[in-house]
C-alpha positions in Angstrom: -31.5 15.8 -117.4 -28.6 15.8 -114.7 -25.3 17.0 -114.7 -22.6 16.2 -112.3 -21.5 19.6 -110.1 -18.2 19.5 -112.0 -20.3 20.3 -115.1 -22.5 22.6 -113.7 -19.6 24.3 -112.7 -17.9 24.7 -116.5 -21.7 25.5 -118.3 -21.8 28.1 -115.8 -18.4 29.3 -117.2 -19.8 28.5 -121.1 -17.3 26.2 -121.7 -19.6 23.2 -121.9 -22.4 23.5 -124.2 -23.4 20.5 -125.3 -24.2 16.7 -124.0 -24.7 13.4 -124.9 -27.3 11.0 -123.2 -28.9 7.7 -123.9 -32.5 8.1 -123.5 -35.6 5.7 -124.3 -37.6 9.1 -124.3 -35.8 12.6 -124.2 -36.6 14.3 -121.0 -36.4 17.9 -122.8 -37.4 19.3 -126.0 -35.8 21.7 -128.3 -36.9 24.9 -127.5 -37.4 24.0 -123.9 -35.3 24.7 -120.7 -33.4 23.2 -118.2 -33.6 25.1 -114.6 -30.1 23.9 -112.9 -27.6 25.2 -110.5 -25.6 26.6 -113.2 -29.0 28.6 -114.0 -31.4 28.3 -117.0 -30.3 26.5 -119.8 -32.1 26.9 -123.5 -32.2 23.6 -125.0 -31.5 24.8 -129.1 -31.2 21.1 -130.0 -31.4 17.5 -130.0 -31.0 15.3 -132.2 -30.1 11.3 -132.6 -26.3 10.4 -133.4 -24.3 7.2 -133.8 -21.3 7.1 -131.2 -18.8 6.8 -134.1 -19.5 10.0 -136.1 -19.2 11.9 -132.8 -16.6 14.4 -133.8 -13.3 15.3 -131.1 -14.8 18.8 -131.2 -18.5 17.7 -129.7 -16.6 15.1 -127.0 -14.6 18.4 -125.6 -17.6 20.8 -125.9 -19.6 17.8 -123.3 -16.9 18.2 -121.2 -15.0 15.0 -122.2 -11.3 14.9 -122.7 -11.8 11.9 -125.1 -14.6 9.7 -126.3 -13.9 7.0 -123.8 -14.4 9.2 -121.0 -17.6 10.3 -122.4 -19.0 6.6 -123.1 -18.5 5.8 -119.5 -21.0 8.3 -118.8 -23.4 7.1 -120.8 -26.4 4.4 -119.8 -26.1 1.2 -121.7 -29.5 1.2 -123.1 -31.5 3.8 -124.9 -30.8 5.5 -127.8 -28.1 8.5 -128.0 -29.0 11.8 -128.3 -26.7 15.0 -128.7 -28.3 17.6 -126.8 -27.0 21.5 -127.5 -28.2 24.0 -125.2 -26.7 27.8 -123.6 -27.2 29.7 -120.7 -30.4 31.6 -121.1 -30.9 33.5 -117.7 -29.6 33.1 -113.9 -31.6 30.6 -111.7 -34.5 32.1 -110.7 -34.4 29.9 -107.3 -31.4 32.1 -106.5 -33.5 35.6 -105.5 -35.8 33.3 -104.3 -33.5 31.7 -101.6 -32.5 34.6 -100.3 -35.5 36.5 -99.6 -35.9 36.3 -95.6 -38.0 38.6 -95.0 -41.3 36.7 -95.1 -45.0 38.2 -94.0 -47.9 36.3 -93.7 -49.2 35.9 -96.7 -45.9 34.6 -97.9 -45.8 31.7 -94.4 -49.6 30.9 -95.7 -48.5 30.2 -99.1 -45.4 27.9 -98.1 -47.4 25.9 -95.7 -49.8 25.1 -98.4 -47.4 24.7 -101.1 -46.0 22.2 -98.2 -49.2 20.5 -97.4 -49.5 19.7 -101.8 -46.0 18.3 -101.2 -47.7 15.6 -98.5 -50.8 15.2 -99.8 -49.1 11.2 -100.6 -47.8 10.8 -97.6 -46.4 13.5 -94.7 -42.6 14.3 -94.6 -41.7 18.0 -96.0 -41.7 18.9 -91.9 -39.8 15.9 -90.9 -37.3 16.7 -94.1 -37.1 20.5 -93.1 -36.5 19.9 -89.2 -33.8 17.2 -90.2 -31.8 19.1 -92.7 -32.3 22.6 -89.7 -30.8 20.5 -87.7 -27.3 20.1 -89.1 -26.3 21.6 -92.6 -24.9 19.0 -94.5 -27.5 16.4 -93.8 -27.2 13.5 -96.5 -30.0 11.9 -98.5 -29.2 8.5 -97.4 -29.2 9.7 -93.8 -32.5 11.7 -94.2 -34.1 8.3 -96.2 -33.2 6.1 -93.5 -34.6 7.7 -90.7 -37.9 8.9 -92.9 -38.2 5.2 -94.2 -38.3 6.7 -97.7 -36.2 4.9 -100.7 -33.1 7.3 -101.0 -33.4 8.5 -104.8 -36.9 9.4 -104.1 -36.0 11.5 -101.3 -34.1 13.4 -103.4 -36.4 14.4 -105.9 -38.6 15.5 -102.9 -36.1 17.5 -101.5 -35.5 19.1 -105.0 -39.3 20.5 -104.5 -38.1 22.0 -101.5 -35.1 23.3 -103.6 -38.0 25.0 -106.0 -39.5 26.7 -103.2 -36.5 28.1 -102.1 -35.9 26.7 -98.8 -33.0 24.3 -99.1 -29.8 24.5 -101.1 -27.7 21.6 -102.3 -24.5 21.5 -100.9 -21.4 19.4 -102.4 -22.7 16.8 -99.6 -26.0 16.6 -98.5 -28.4 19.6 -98.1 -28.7 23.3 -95.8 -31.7 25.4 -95.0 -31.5 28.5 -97.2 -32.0 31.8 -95.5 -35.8 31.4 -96.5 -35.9 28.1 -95.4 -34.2 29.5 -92.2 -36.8 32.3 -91.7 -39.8 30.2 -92.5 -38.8 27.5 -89.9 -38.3 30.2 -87.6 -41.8 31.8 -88.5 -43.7 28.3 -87.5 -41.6 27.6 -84.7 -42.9 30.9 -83.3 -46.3 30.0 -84.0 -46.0 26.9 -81.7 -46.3 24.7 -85.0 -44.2 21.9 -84.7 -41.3 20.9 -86.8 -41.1 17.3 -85.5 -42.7 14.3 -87.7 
């Protein structure tokens, strides 16, 4: 489940705590959480509704200032689910980003996280050397020169995001300062960066 960085910004504020998606399978569970940028969500509820009996009160607690504005948001197809969730806990990627200070043991366990990441085809290196090269760096740029389809791209680099080496930015992507200090660990070691 995604939200748009305008949301994220007002669930990190707890004034949205609920949504509405059409789904033809829920992708969480009650009970469940949500790691996001706004940090961990708790998911308390879902539960099916008809658009009608949506009450003004749920439409403002999405975020919506009125229903229409909230049914343009939603898919076409699937059925509607009202999903009630809070803030449980900071995002753990967070810490995680910001730890520079990496020994071996900790390079080791990157490059094989890394190597999982390519075992269906090689691009975390190429991905990483791109986005070191200039913050900012956009999927669609990134996909085009990688040959990779552009949505896909960016669920890879979102495992990247989990291993705390990249950080989203409002366009396109930067090397966290782990991402920063691990690049600089293998270029040191004479690996290459270059796909």
């Amino acid at each position: 489940m995604l939200f748009k960085a305008k949301v994220l910004e007002r669930i990190g504020r707890g004034e949205v705590t609920l949504a509405f998606r059409r789904w033809a399978k829920p992708t969480v569970r009650a009970g469940g959480t949500l790691l996001t940028a706004a940090g961990v969500l708790a998911i308390d509820s879902i539960e099916k509704v008809d658009l009608g009996a949506i009450p003004a009160g749920d439409v403002q607690a999405a975020g919506y200032a009125s229903r229409e504005d909230l049914v343009r948001d939603l898919r076409p197809d699937g059925e509607l689910c009202r999903i009630a969730f809070h803030v449980a806990g900071k995002d753990p990627r967070e810490n995680l980003r910001e730890n520079d200070t990496l020994d071996g043991g900790d390079i080791a366990a990157v490059t094989e996280a890394l190597a999982r990441l390519d075992r269906t085809g090689a691009w975390t290196n190429a991905a990483l050397s791109m986005i070191a090269e200039q913050d900012g760096r956009t999927a669609a740029e990134m996909a085009e020169r990688l040959g990779i389809e552009k949505l896909t791209l960016k669920r890879k680099i979102r495992q990247l995001k989990a291993l705390g080496l990249t950080e989203s930015l409002t366009v396109g992507y930067r090397l966290s300062p782990r991402g920063h200090a691990f690049v600089t660990a293998v270029v040191r070691n004479r690996e290459s960066f270059r796909a």
